[in-house]
N, C-alpha and C positions, 0 to 999 in steps of 0.2 A: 504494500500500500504506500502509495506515495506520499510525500507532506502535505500535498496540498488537501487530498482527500482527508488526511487527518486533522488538520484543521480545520476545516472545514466542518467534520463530524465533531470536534471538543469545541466550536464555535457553537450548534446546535444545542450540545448537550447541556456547555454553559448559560446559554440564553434561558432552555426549559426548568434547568436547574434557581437559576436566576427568579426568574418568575414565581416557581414552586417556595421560594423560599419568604419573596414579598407576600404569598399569599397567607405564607404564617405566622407573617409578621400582622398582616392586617387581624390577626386576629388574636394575637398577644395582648396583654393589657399594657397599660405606661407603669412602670418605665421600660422600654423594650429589651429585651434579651440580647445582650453584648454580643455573643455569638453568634447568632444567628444576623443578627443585623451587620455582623463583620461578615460576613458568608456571600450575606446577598449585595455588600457593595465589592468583596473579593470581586464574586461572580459575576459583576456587571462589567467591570474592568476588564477582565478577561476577554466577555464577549467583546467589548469593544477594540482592542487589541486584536483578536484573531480574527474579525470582520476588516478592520483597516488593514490588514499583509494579506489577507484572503483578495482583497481587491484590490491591493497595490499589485497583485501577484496577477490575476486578472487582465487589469492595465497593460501590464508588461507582454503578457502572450497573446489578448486578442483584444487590447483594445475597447472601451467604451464607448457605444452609440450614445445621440441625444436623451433617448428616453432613460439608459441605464445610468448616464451623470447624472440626471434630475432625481430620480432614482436614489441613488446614492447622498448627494446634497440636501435630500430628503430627510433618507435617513440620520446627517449625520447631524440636523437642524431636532430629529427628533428624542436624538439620544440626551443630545444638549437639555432638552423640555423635561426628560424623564429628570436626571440627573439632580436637574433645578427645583422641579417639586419635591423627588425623594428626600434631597438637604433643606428643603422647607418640613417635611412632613416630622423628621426626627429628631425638631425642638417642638417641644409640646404644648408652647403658649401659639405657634402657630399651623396647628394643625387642623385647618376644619375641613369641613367634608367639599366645597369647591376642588381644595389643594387635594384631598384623597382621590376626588375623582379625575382630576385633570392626569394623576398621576396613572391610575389605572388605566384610563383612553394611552397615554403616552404610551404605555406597556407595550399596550397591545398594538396599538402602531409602531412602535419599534418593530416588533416579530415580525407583522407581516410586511415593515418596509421593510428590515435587514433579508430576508428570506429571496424579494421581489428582488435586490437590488443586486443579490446575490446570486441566484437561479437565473437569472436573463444571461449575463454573460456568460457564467459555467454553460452554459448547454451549449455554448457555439466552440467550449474548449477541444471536444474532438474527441 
């Protein structure tokens, strides 16, 4: 198995893991659990990381069309959004349920941009 393909899969595994872990967190009480909230910002880092050389690597072999930069600048506008809520969300004078849900929509639009921006050009890799 090549790197790419393995990053690619601990990209995946990160993001699902990532997610699975804010879902537990949404349901911890305050003050949140050290660990687990180190876990799920480890594992956001991560994805972000293996998504940025997954698509620099991308770049390099075949190239980004129009739609797969917007694609990408999308996504990388949207990680920004998560990021910015989740470090609003984990002082607890500013937590309300706007900031919760902005952050949840972000989630989920992270996945399916990273996924979208990611799968367009893989599949022309050959």
């Amino acid at each position: 198995m090549n790197l790419f393909i393995s990053k690619s899969i601990a990209m995946v595994l990160s993001l699902l893991l990532a997610m699975g872990f804010g879902i537990w967190l949404s349901r911890l009480e305050r003050p949140l659990n050290g660990i687990v909230f180190a876990f799920h910002k480890i594992l956001s880092i991560a994805v972000i990381v293996l998504w940025v050389t997954n698509m620099i690597y991308l770049q390099n072999n075949v190239g980004l069309l129009t739609l797969e930069a917007w694609f990408l600048g999308m996504t990388a506008l949207l990680f920004l959004f998560a990021i910015i809520s989740g470090a609003l969300l984990s002082f607890d004078r500013t937590s309300t349920s706007a900031v919760m849900i902005s952050h949840r929509v972000s989630a989920i639009l992270v996945f399916v941009s990273a996924l979208v921006s990611f799968c367009l050009p893989a599949n022309r890799l050959g």
